[in-house]
C-alpha positions as CSV (number, residue, x, y, z in Angstrom):
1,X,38.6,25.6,-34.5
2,X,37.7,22.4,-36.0
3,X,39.0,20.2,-33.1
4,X,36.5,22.4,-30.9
5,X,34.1,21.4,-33.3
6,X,34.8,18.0,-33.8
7,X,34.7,17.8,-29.5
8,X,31.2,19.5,-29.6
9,X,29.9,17.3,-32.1
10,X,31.1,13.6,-30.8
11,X,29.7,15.3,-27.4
12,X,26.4,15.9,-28.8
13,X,26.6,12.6,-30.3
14,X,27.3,10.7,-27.7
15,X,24.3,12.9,-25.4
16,X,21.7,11.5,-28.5
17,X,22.8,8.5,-28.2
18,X,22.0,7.8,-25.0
19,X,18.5,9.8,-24.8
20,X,16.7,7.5,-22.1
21,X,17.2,5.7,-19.4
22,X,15.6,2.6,-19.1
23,X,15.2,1.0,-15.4
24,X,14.0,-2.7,-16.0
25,X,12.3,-4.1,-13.3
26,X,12.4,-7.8,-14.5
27,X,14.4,-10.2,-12.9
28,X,17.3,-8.6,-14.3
29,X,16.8,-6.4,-11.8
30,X,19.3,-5.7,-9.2
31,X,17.1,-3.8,-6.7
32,X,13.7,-3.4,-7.4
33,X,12.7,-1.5,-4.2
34,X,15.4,1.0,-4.8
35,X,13.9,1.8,-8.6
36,X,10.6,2.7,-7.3
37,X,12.7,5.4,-4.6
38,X,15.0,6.6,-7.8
39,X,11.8,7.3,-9.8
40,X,9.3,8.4,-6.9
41,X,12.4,10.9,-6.4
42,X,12.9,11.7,-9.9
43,X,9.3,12.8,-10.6
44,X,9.9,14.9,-7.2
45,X,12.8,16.6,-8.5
46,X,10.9,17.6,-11.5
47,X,10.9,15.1,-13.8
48,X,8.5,13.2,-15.9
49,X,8.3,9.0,-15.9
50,X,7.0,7.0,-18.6
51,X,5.9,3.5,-16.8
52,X,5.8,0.6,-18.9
53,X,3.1,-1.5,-17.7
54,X,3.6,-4.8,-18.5
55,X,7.3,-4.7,-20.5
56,X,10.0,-6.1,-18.5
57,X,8.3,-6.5,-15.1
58,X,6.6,-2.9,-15.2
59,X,9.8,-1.1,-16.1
60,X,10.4,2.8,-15.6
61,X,11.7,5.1,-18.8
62,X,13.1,8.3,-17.8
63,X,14.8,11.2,-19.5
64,X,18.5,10.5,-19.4
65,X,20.7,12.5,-17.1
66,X,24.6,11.8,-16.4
67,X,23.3,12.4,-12.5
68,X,20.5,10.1,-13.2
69,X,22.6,7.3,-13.5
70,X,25.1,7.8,-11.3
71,X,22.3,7.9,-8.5
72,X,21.1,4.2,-10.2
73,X,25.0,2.9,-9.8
74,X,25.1,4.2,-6.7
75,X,22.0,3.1,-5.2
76,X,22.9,-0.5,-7.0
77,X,19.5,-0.2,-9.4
78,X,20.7,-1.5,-12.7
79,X,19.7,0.6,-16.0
80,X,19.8,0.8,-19.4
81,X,20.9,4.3,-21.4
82,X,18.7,3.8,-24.7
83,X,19.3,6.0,-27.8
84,X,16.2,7.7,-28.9
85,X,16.1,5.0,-32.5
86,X,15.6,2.4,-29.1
87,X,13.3,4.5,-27.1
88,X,10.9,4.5,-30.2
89,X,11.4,0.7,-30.4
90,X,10.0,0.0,-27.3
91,X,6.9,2.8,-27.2
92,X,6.0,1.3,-30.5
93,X,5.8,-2.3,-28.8
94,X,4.0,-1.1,-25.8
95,X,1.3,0.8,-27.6
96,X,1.0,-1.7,-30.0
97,X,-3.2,-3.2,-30.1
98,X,-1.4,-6.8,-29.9
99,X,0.3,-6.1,-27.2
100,X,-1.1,-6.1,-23.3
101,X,0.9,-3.5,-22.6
102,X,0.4,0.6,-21.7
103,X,2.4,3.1,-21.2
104,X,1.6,5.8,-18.2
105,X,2.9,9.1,-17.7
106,X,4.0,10.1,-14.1
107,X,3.6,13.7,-13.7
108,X,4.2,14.4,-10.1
109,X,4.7,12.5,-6.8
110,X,2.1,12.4,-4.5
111,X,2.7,13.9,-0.8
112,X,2.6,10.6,1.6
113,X,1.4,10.9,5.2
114,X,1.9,7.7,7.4
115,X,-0.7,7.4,10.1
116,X,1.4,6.4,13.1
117,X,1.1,6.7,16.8
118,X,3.8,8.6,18.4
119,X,6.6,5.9,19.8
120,X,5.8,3.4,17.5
121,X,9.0,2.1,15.3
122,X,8.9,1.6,12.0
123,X,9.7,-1.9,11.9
124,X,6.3,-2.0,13.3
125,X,5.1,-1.5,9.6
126,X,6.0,-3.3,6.2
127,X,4.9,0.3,4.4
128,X,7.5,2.5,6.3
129,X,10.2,-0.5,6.3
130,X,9.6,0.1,2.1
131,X,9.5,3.7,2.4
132,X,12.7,4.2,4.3
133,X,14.7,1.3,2.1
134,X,13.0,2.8,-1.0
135,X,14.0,6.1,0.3
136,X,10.9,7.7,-0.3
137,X,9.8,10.8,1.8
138,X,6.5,10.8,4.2
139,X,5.4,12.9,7.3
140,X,4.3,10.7,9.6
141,X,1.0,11.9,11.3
142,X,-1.6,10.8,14.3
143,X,-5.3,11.7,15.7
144,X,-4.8,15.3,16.1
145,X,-3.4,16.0,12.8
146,X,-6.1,13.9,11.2
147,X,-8.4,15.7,13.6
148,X,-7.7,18.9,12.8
149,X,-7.5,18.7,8.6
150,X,-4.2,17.7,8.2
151,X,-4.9,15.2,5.2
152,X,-6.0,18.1,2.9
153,X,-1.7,18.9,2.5
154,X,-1.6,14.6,1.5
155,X,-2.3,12.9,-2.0
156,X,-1.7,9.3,0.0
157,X,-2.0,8.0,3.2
158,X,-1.4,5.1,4.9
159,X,-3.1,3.7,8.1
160,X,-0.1,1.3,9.6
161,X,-1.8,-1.5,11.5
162,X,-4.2,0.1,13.3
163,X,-7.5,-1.1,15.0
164,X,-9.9,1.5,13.8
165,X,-12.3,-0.3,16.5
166,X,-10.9,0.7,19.8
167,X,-10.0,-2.7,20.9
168,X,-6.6,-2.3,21.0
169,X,-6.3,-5.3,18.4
170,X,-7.9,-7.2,20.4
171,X,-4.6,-8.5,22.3
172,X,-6.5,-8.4,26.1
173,X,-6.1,-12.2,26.3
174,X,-2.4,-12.5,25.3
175,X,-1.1,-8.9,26.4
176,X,-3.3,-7.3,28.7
177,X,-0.4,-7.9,31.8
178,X,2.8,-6.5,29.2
179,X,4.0,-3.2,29.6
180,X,3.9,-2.3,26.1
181,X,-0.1,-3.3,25.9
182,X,-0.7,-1.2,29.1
183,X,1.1,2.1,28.0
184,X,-0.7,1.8,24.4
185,X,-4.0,1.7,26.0
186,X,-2.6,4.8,28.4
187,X,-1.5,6.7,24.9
188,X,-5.0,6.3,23.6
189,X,-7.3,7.2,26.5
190,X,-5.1,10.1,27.1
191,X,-5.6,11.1,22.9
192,X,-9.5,10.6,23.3
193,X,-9.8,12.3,26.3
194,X,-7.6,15.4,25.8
195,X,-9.7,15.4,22.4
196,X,-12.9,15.3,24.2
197,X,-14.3,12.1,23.4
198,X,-15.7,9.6,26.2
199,X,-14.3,6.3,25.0
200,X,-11.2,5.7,22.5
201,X,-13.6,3.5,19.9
202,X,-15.7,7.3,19.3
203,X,-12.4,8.9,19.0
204,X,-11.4,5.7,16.7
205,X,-14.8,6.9,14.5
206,X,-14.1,10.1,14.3
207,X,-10.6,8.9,12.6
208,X,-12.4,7.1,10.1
209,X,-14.9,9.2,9.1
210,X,-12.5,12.0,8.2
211,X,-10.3,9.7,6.3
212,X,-13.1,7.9,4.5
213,X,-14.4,12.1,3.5
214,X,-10.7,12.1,2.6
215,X,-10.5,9.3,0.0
216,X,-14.3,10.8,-1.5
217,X,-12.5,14.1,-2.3
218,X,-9.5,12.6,-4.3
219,X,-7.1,10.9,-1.7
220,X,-5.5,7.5,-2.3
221,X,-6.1,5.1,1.0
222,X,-3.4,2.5,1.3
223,X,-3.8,0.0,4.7
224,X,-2.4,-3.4,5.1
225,X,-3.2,-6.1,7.9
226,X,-6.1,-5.0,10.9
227,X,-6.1,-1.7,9.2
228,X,-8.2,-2.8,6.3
229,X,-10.9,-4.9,8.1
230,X,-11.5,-2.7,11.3
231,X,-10.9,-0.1,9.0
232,X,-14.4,-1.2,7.4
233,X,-16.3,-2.7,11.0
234,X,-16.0,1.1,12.3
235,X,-17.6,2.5,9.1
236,X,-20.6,-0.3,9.7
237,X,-20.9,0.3,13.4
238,X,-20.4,3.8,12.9
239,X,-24.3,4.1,14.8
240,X,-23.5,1.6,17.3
241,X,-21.3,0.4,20.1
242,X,-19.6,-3.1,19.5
243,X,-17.0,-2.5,21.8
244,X,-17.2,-4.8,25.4
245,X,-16.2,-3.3,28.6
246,X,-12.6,-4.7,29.5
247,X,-11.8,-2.0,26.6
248,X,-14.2,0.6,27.3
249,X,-15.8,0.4,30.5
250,X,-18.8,-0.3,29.1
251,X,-20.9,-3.1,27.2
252,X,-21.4,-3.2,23.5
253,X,-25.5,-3.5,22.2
254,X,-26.4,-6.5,22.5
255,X,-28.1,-6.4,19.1
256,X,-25.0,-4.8,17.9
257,X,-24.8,-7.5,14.5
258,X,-28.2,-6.7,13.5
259,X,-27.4,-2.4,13.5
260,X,-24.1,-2.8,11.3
261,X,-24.8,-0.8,8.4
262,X,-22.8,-2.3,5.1
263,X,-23.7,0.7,2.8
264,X,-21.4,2.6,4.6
265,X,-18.7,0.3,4.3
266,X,-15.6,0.3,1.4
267,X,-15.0,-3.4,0.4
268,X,-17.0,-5.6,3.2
269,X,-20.3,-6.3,3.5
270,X,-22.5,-9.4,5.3
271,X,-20.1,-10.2,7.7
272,X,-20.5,-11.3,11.2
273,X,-18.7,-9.8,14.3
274,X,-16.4,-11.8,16.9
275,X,-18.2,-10.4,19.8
276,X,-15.9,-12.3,22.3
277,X,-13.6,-10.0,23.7
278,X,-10.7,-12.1,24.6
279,X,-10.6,-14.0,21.0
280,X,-8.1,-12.6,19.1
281,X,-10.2,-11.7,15.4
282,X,-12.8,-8.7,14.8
283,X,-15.4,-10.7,12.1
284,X,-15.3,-13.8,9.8
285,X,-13.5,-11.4,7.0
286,X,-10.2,-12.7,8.3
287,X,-9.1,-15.8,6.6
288,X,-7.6,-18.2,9.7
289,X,-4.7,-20.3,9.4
290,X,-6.2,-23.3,10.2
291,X,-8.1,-22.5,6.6
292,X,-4.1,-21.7,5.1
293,X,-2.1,-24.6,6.2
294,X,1.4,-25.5,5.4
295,X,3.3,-22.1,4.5
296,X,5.5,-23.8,2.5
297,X,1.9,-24.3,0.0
298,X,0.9,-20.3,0.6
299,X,1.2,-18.4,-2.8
300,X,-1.5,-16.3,-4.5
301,X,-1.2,-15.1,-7.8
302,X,-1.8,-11.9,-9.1
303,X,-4.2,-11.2,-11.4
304,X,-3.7,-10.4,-15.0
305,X,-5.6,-6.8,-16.1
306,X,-5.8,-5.6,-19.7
307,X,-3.4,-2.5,-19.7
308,X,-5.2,-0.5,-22.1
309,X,-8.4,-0.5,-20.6
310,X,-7.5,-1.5,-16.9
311,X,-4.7,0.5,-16.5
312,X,-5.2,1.1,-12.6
313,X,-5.3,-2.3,-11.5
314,X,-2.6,-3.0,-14.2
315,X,-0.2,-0.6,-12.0
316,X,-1.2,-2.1,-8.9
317,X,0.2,-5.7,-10.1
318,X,3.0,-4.8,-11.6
319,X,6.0,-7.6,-10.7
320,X,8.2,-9.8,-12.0
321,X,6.6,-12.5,-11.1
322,X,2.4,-13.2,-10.6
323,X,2.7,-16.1,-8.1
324,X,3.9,-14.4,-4.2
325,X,4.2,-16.3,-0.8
326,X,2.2,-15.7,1.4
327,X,2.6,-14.0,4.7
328,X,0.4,-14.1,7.9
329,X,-0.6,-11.6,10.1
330,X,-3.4,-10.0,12.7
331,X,-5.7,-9.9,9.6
332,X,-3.7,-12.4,7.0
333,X,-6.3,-12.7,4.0
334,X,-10.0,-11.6,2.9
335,X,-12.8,-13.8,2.7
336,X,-14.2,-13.4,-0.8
337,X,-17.8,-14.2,-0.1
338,X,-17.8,-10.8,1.8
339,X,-16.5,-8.7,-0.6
340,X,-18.6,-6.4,-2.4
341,X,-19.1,-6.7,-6.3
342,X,-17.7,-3.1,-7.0
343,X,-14.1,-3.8,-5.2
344,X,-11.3,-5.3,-7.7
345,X,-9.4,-8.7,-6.4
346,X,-5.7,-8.0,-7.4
347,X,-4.3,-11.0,-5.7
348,X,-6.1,-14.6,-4.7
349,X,-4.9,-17.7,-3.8
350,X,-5.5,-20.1,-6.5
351,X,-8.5,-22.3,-6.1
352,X,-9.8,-20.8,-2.7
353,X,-11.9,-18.0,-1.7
354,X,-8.8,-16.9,0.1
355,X,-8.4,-12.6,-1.5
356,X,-5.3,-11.3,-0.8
357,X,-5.1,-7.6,-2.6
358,X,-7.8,-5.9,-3.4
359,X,-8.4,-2.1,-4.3
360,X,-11.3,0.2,-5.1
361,X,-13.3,3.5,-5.6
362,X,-14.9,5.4,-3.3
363,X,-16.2,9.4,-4.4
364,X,-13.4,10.6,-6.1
365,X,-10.5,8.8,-4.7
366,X,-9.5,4.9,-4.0
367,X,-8.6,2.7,-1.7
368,X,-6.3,-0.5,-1.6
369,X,-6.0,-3.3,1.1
370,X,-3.2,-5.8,1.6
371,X,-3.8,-8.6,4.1
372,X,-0.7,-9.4,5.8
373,X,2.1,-7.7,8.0
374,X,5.3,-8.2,6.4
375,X,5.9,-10.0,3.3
376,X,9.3,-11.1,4.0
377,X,8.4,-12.3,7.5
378,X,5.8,-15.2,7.1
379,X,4.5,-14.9,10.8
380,X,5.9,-11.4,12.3
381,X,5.2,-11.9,16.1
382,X,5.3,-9.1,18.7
383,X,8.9,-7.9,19.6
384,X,10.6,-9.6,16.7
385,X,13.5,-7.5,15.1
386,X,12.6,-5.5,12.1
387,X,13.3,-6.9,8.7
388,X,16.2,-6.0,6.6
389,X,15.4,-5.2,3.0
390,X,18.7,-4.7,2.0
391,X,18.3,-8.4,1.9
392,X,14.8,-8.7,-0.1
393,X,15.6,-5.8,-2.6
394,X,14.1,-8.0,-4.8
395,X,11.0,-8.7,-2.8
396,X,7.8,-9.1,-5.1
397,X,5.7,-9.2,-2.1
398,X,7.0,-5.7,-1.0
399,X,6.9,-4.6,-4.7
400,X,3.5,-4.2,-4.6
401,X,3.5,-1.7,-1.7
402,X,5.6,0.5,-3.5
403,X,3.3,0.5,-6.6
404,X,1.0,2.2,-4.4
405,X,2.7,5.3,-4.2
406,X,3.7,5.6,-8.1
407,X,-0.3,5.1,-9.2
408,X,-1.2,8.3,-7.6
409,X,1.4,10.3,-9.6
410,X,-0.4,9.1,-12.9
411,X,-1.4,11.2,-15.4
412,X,-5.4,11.5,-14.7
413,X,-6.4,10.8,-17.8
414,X,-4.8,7.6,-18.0
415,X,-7.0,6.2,-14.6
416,X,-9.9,4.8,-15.9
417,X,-11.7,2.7,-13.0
């Protein structure tokens, strides 16, 4: 009887001892991307997530749970079983008033939907390349389901790299002969015109308008590349055709600059149209690489938010390091002079008006851009193979994508933007 009892009580020791698990996300790290799936999947599970903002990288404290870590060694995430004398420790540190530090309850994953036309791959899209590393869950959905009230079942969506104009992103000049090009175009005139619209770009409007009613009743936008620009052109030509006739059969107004409407807009405003159809760019938002130069000198640096009061953009940045190459794509970086006041820059290159990251409110929900296609692939061109993150699992570029879907499940209270 008192062996029994001796075994019970080491085995109760040793369970005390270790009371929380600590995944670090500094450069310690093993696999960052991984962390953010083990969490994200944790917190789906059932489980609750204290996130450290600003204490080793933006580190994630968990309950600790024998199957807990064998999922981390596993999945090669490295951890840290903490006794509850250390767990105090470190809560004491982060809530400290000398400290820029926070910590935030995650309560509950949010439901992803990935907007995706039907036959893309997903090494089309930096997002669902994370997602499917990270091993994250999403639905992927298109027009009809956005159509038909589909985002209502969705906490978070993401847009891929859409052109939410209609112009087919604007490839005409480069593309307009390849079959690819020729069967997208077929796709979405056969969408617009099973859905009863006349042209693709009023189909494209619909789209928009019932995500931007989306992110006003609660739900968190995400959209990297041409999906954050054209995203905001549709909502300012929302009352009139910019579109030229090689993609709609039809010619755009004429005064179509003067009738853009920037109040209806979510980051953008004052910008000027590129009205030439065969030049590959939508406005003057989009930074151009003549502007960038050398890769080897494009970095921007994250900005630093105070975690107590800021905590929202806090999340956002989270990284082990603030200074990320850069990366080019269709829409590469923001220019800041067309930015509105109310939108927060996350990420700028140093010394330029060049905005990388931004994010912002709009009704009850928010919204984030990320210039760029794939952050391990400086200058992703059509057809190149997809990128394998099993050799950037310690990407801080693709780090921030992933803190994108962890905000959302944040205690309410603690969002205070």
């Amino acid at each position: 009887m008192k062996k029994i009892f001796l075994t019970i009580f080491f085995i109760s020791s040793a369970l005390l001892a270790q009371a929380k698990l600590l995944i670090y996300m500094d450069l310690k790290q093993t696999d960052h991307l991984k962390a953010y799936g083990i969490t994200f999947n944790a917190l789906k599970g059932g489980a609750t997530a204290d996130w450290l903002l600003n204490y080793r990288g933006g580190s994630f404290l968990l309950d600790y749970t024998e199957q807990l870590a064998t999922i981390c060694r596993i999945k090669g995430v490295a951890f840290q079983p903490l006794s509850n004398q250390e767990a105090v420790e470190i809560y004491s540190l982060v809530q400290s008033e000398d400290q820029n530090m926070e910590v935030v309850r995650l309560e509950k994953s949010p439901k992803i939907a990935v907007y995706i036309p039907p036959g893309f791959q997903p090494w089309d899209d930096a997002v669902t390349l994370a997602l499917n590393y990270a091993e994250v869950p999403y639905d992927k959905i298109w027009v009809d389901e956005i159509l038909r009230g589909d985002l209502k079942n969705y906490d978070w969506l993401h847009t891929h790299h859409e052109d939410f104009t209609g112009q087919y992103g604007k490839f005409y000049a480069s593309f307009s002969g390849a079959q690819w090009y020729i069967e997208q175009q077929m796709l979405y005139e056969n969408e617009a015109k099973k859905l009863g619209f006349k042209k693709v770009s009023e189909m494209e409007k619909a789209v928009v308008q019932t995500i931007k009613n989306f992110v006003g009743n609660g739900g968190f936008m995400f959209a990297m590349c041409s999906a954050t620009d054209s995203f905001d052109i549709a909502l300012a030509a929302m009352n009139v055709d910019i579109v030229d006739r090689i993609y709609d059969g039809d010619p755009p107004d004429p005064n179509a600059q003067e009738k853009l409407d920037f109040s209806n807009t979510f980051a953008f405003q004052n910008f000027k149209l590129e009205m030439n159809p065969l030049i590959y760019e939508y406005s003057n938002i989009d930074i151009q690489p003549i502007e960038i130069g050398d890769q080897r000198n494009d970095y921007f640096t994250l900005f630093d938010f105070s975690a107590k009061y800021d905590p929202v953009p806090t999340m956002l940045t989270q990284d082990h390091v603030n200074v990320i190459h850069g990366f080019m794509g269709q829409t590469t970086m923001f220019n800041k002079k067309f930015i509105k006041n109310s939108v927060y820059i996350l990420g700028q290159r140093a010394g330029t008006d060049q905005v990388k990251y931004i994010h912002g409110n709009y009704g009850r929900g928010t919204f984030t851009f990320y210039g760029g296609h794939d952050p391990e692939d400086y200058q992703h061109a059509v057809g190149d193979p997809p990128t394998d993150l099993s050799l950037f699992k310690n990407s801080p570029g693709y780090r921030l994508i992933l803190n994108n879907i962890l905000f959302p499940a944040a205690k309410k209270k603690e969002q205070k933007t």
